[in-house]
Structures are given as C-alpha cells and as structure tokens.
Steps between C-alpha positions, in 0.01 A plus 500: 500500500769711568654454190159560343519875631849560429424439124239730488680757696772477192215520208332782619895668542538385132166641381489850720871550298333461200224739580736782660662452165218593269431809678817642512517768214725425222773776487612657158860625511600754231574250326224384316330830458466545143768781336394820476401574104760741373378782318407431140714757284280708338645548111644840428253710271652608186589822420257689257732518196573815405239646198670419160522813255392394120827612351292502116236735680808752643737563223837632513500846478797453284245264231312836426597492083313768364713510140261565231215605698271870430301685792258782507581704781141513784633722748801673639534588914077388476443764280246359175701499138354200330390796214746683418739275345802429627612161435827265593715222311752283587730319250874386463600753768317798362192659667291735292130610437327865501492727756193628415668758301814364379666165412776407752792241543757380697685188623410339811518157746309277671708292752351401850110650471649801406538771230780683469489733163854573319605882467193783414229448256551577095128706437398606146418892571135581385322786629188376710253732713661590838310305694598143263878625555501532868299195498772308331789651674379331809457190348832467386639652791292234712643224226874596598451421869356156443574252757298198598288306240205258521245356327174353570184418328612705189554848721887567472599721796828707479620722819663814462602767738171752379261187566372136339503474125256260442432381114266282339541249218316668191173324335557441170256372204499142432602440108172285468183676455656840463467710183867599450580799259798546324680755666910519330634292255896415433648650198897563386497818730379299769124451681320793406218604706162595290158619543311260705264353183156328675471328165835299486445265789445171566347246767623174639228229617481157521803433289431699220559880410261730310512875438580725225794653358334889408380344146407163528434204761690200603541224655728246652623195713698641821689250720599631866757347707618720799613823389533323125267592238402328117306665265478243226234455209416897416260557270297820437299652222638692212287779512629810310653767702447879442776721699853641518678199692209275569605228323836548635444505864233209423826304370716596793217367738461172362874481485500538880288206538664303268870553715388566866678171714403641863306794678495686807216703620519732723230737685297613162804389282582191294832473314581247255873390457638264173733186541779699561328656837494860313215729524261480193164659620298671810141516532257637712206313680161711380164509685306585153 
C-alpha cells in the first residue's frame, strides 16, 4: 500500500511539471524578430530635358542671301512710303533702285545679319519737287547707316541710326492671263523704248498665245518651264497694212516671239531675253 502512494505521489510530480510547463510564456529573444524592412529606394526622377531649338525654324543670321532680290520700300523710322516710289536691289555686290527722285548705287555686304554699304552712293541728278528731294536724302542717308537685317513673312526689316527701314517684296503680274503690250524692242543701237501701242499685245492661256501684232492676229503654241519660255507654231493673218512702220514693227514683234528663250517679270514689267540671255523685248501688263 505504501508503495501504492509513493507511485502516485511521483505521477502527479510528473504531470503538475508538465502543466507548470504549458503555462509558462514562451520568450522571444531578438533573435527571431523579423528584420526591420529597409527602405525601398525610391528611383531618381529625371531631369526635364532641356527644350530643343528647331535649328531649320532659327536660321543663321549669317544664311540671310538676299543676291538677286528687289524691294519696295513701306516705311522709314514708321513713317508711311509704300507710294512714293523708292525701291531697293541687291545683286553681285551692287545695291541700287530709285530714290524716289533719282537712281542710286553703290557696293555693299551682307556678313553676320548685317549690312554694311561700301563708300557713298553714285545718284543720277534729276531735279524733283523739294519735298521728293528731301524725301530721298533721308532715305539714302538712312540706307548708309544700315546695320541689322531680317526677314520674315516677306517684310524685310533694315535698322539704321534715323529708324527701321522696313521693305516689302513687290507684286508683280503673273505672265498667264495678262494682256502684255509691247513696250521696247532690240535693234543695232540697242533696246529702244517706244510708245506703249494697246494694239500690239498678246495673251498667254492654257498653253497657247493669242493677240495681235497692230495689223493682224496670231496665234501660237507657248511652252513654259521655269523662267524658260517657247513660242513655237506662229501663225497670223495676212491682212494688208496701211501706215508708216506698221508692217515693220508688226515684223519686229513676231520676231520677238519667234527668239525669246526666258522671261522675267517684274511689278507691271515682263522682259523677254534670247538664247544668249540678252535683252530682246519689255512689255507692259494692261488692264484694257
């Protein structure tokens, strides 16, 4: 019996052990606490690029070429002159054009945006009304202190030390659908200038030419290619002609026709030039 007790004596040892030990609260050392999260790096944010300049939209000043080019002069210090005439070219190094009273030349240079013109100006010496001189001397003395050029949207703007020069492209008459009359012809002392005729003209459309020659009509095929002109195929009537010289200048017009190779037309003006690039002709555009 006594061993009886003793035994359960050492169980309920055994099993109050056991029960201490599944209330005892289980410990964490720093162990096993889960790392910290480190930071996620947050990616750098790129730059805004810097704004990219369209190099074809911003030209070098030093691109301005205005060789062969003809202006008619709007303004001068903001003051209106688009009628009285005064006009500008530039070509092989020259600049010329009217001063509203004379014709004028010099050299001149365009380096950099910038005009610079070569020594004083070379003026025919026509009397004008006072006003149309003084008018002109301030042009060109404007002209001679030309600095700075640009151009935009057909305006060309020229600074000077009495204010802007600013100068528009002239509007000239297409050589379609204008009635051109024969203004000079060439001859062996040159082109000589004549009496504006309304009846020796002509009229280019769709290919063809028609007009009259002062005594009878014609008629031809015209080719154009660029600034290249064909008149090929004439034919006209063979009316009689009653005048001094009618005939004549008749001849001389056709002849023109016959031999012009290119054209230019300028403003109110069309010139006709042979093979050889020499002046054969001028004409004026007519409203009649």
């Amino acid at each position: 019996m006594k061993q009886l007790r003793n035994l359960f004596t050492l169980i309920s040892g055994i099993l109050l052990i056991l029960a201490l030990g599944a209330c005892t609260p289980t410990v964490e050392t720093g162990d096993s606490q889960p790392a910290a999260e480190e930071p996620t790096a947050q990616p750098e944010k790129p730059e805004k690029p810097a704004e990219k300049v369209d190099d074809a939209a911003q030209p070098a000043a030093d691109a301005l070429d205005l060789d062969g080019s003809v202006w008619d002069l709007q303004s001068l210090d903001g003051a209106n002159l688009s009628a009285n005439g005064i006009t500008m070219q530039l070509a092989d190094g020259t600049i010329s054009g009217s001063d509203g009273c004379n014709r004028y030349s010099s050299g001149y240079e365009l380096a950099n945006g910038k005009l610079a013109i070569n020594g004083p100006f070379i003026s025919t010496m026509m009397a004008c009304p006072d006003a149309d001189m003084e008018l002109s001397g301030k042009y060109l003395q404007a002209l001679e202190s030309a600095g700075a050029v640009s151009l935009a949207d057909g305006t060309l703007t020229i600074q000077t030390d009495q204010g802007e020069l600013i100068f528009k492209a002239p509007e000239s008459a297409g050589i379609e659908n204008t009635k051109w009359v024969l203004n000079s012809t060439r001859t062996e002392l040159g082109v000589v200038s004549m009496a504006i005729d309304e009846k020796i003209f002509f009229i280019i459309s769709d290919s063809t030419a028609s007009g009259d020659g002062g005594c009878n009509g014609f008629g031809a095929n015209v080719t154009i290619d660029g600034l290249q002109i064909n008149f090929s195929e004439i034919i006209s009537t063979e009316m009689y002609c009653e005048g001094d010289g009618v005939s004549d200048r008749e001849a001389e017009f056709l002849a023109v026709l016959e031999n012009a190779a290119s054209y230019k037309v300028l403003r109110q003006t069309l010139t006709f030039s042979d093979a050889d690039g020499e002046t054969i002709a001028t004409f004026q555009a007519s409203s009649s």
